[in-house]
ZARO-507940 format. One record per residue (C-alpha): residue in three letters; z, y, x. Coordinates in nm, 2 decimals, m for minus. Layout:
REM residues N
<r><type>Ala</type><c3>Z</c3><c2>Y</c2><c1>X</c1></r>
...
***
This chain:
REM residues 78
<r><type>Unk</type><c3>m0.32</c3><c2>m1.62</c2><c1>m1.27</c1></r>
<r><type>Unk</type><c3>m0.34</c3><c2>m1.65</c2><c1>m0.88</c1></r>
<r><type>Unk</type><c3>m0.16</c3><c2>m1.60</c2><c1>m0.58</c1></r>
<r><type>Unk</type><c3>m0.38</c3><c2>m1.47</c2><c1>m0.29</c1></r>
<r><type>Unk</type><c3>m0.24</c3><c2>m1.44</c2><c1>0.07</c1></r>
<r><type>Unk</type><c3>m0.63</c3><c2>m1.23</c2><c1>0.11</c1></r>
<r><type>Unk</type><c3>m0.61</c3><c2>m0.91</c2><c1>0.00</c1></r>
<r><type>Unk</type><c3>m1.03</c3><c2>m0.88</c2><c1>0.03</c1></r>
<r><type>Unk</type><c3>m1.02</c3><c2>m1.18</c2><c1>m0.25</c1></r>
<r><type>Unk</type><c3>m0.75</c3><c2>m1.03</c2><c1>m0.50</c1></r>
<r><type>Unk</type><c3>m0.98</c3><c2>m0.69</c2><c1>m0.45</c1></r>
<r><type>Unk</type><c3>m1.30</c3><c2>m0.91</c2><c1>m0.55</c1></r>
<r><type>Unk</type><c3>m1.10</c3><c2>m1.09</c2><c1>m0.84</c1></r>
<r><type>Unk</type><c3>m0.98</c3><c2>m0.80</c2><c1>m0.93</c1></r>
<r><type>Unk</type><c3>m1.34</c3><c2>m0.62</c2><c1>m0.95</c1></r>
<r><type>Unk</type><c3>m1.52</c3><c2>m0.91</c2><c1>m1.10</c1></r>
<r><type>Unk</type><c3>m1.29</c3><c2>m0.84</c2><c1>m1.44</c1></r>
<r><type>Unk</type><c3>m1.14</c3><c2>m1.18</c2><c1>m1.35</c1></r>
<r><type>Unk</type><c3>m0.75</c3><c2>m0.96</c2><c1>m1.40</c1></r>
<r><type>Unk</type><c3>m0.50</c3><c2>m0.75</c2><c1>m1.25</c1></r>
<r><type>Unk</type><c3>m0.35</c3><c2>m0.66</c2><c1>m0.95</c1></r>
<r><type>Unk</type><c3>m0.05</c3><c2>m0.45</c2><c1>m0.79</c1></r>
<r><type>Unk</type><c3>m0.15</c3><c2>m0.19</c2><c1>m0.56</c1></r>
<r><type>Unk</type><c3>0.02</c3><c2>0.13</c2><c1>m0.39</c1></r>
<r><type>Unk</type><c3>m0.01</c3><c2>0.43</c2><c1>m0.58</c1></r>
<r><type>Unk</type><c3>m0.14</c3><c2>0.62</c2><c1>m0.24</c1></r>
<r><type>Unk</type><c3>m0.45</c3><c2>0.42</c2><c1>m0.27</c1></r>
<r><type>Unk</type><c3>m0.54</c3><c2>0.41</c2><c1>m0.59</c1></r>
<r><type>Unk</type><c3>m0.84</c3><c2>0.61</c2><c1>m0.57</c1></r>
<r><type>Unk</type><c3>m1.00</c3><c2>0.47</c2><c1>m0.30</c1></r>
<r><type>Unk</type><c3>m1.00</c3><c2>0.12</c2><c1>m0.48</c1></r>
<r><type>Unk</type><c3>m1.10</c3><c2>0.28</c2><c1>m0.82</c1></r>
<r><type>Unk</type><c3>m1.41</c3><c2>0.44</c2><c1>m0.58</c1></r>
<r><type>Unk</type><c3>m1.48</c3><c2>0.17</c2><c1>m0.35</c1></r>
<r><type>Unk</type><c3>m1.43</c3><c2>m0.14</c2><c1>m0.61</c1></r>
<r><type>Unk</type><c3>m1.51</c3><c2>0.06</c2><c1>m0.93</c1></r>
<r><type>Unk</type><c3>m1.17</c3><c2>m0.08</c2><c1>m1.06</c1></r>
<r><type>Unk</type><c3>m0.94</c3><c2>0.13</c2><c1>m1.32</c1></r>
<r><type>Unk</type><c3>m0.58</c3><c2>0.19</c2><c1>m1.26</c1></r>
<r><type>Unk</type><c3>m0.44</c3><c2>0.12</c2><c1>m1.60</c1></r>
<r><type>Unk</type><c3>m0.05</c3><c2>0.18</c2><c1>m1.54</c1></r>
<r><type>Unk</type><c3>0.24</c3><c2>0.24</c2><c1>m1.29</c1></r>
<r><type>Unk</type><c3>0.51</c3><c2>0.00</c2><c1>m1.15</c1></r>
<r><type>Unk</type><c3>0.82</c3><c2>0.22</c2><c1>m1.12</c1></r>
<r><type>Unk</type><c3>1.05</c3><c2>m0.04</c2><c1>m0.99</c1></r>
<r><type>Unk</type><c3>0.79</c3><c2>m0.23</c2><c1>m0.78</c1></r>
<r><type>Unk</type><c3>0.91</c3><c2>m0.12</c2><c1>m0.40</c1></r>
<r><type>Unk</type><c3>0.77</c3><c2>m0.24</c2><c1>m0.07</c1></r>
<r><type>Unk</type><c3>0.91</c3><c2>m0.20</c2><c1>0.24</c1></r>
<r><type>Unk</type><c3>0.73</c3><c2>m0.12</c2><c1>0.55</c1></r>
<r><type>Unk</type><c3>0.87</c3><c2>m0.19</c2><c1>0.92</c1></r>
<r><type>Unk</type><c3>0.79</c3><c2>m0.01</c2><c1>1.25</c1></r>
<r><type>Unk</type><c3>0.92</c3><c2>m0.28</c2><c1>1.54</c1></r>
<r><type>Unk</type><c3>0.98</c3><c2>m0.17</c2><c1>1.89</c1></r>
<r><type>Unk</type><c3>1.18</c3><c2>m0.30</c2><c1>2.20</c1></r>
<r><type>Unk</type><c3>1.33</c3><c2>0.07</c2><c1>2.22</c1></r>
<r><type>Unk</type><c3>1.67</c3><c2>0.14</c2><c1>2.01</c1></r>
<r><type>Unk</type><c3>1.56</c3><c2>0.49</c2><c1>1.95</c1></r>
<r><type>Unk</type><c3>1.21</c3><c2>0.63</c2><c1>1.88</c1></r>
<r><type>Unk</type><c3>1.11</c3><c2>0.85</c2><c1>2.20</c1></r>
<r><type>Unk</type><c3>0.74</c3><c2>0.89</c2><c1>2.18</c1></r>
<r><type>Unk</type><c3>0.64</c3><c2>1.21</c2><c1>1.98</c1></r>
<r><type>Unk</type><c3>0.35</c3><c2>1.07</c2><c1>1.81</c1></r>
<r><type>Unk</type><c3>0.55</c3><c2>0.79</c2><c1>1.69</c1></r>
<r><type>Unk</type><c3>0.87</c3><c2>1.00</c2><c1>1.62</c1></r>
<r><type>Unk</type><c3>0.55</c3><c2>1.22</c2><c1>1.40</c1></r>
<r><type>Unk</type><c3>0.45</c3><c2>0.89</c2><c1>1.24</c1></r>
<r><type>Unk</type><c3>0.79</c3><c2>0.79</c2><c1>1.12</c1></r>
<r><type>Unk</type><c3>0.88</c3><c2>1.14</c2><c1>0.98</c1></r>
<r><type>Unk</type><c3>0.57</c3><c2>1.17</c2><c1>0.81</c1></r>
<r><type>Unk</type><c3>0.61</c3><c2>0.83</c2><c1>0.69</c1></r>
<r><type>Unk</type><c3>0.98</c3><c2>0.93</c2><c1>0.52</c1></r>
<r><type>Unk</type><c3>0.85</c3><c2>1.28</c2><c1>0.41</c1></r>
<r><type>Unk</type><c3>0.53</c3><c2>1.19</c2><c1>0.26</c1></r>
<r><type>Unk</type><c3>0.45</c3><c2>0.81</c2><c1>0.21</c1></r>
<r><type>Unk</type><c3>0.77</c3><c2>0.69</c2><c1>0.12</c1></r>
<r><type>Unk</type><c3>0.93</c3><c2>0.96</c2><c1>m0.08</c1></r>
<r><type>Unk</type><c3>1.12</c3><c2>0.90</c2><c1>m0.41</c1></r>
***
């Protein structure tokens, strides 16, 4: 058991056989590819939260209003 504040070391841990580790769904086959690592379950409860900061009360710029909608629609949907 370990707690790793590197994600590059819990990926090599992880590869090595040395035991698990949580990662988001919409990766999971790039880290089965690039680390040859199995997925072996899901976490349905597990939730992270992701935060977009600005100085700006409302999102104005088009690419970033894109971004965020995207974001909702397709990243982050139940």
């Amino acid at each position: 058991m370990g707690e790793f504040e590197d994600l590059a070391l819990l990926k090599t841990f992880g590869q090595t056989g040395l035991g698990l580790f949580a990662a988001p769904v919409t990766i999971s086959r790039e880290l089965e590819r690039q680390y040859h690592v199995q997925r072996i379950g899901d976490l349905p409860g597990l939730r992270e939260r992701y935060y977009a900061i600005t100085v700006e009360r409302r999102l104005r710029h088009p690419a970033v209003v894109r971004i965020s909608q995207a974001a909702r629609e397709e990243v982050f949907a139940p």
